[in-house]
N, C-alpha and C positions, 0 to 999 in steps of 0.2 A: 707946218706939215701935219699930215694926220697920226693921230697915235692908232692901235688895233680896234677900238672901239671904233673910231669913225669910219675906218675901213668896212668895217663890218653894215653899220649902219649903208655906206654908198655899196655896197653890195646888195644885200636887201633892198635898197631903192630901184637899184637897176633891173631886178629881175623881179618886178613887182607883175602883180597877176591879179584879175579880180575879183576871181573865184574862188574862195578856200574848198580845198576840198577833203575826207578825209586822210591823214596819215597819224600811222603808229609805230612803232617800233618794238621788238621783242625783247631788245636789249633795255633794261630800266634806266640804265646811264646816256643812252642818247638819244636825244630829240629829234622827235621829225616836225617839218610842215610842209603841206602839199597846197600847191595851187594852179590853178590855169586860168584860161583865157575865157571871155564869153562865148566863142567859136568852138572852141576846143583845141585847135590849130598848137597850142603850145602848155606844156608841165613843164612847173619849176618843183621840185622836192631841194627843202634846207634841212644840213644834218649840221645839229654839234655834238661834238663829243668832246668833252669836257675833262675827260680821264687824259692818263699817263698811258693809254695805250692804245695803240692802233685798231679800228673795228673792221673786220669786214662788213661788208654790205652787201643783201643780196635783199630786192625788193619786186615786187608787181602791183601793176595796177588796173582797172577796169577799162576797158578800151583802149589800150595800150597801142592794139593795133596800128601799124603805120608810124606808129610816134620812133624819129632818131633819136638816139643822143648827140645833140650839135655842143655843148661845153661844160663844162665842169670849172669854176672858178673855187679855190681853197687859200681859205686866212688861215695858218699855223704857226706854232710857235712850240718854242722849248717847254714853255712854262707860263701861265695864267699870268706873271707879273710881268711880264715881257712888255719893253718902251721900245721907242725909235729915237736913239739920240738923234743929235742936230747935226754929227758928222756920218750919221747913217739910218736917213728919215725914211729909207722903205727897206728897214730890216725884217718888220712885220708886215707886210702886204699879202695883198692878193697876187695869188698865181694862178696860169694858167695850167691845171690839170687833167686835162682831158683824155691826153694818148693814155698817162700813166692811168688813168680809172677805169679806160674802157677795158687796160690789158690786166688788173686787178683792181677791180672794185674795193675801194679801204679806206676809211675817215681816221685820217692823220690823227694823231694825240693832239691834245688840244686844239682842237681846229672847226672852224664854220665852214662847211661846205655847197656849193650852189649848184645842183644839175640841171640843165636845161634838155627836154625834150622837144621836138618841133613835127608835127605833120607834115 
């Protein structure tokens, strides 16, 4: 079974893109990275937030135009040392957070988050 690490990793794979493009953050505690598509047709932005505290998020981008939000996938957790035992191998998984993002935008403590936008 995968531990959070590999989760994280088959996240990242999934929503791979092959265009970096810029992202920053104002907050000094959480990372971004922004990428899309060779078309443009699709942005993925990845947030960690690494703290004990929940972030808002509020972001724009250049041509945003047209672009939905279709998913938001989120690895969170209690606590950075957080496992998956073997009588409970997706304690730390991926969820699907989408409804709850679009109805407040906010990177869970400790947590990888994935947003998908689509043309």
């Amino acid at each position: 079974w995968l531990q959070p690490c590999g989760w994280a990793q088959q996240m990242a794979s999934a929503n791979h893109r092959d265009v970096l493009v810029e992202g920053r953050s104002d907050d000094k505690d959480v990372l971004v990275s922004a990428t899309r598509d060779r078309e443009g047709k699709s942005v993925v932005l990845h947030f960690v937030n690494p703290t004990a505290t929940a972030k808002p998020v509020t972001f724009a981008f250049a041509g945003a135009d047209g672009l939905k939000l279709v998913r938001v996938t989120e690895l969170a957790s209690a606590s950075l040392d957080d496992r998956n035992p073997p009588d409970d191998p997706e304690r730390v998984s991926p969820r699907d957070a989408t409804a709850a993002f679009r109805q407040t935008p906010t990177l869970k403590p400790y947590s990888y988050t994935v947003v998908e936008y689509v043309r």
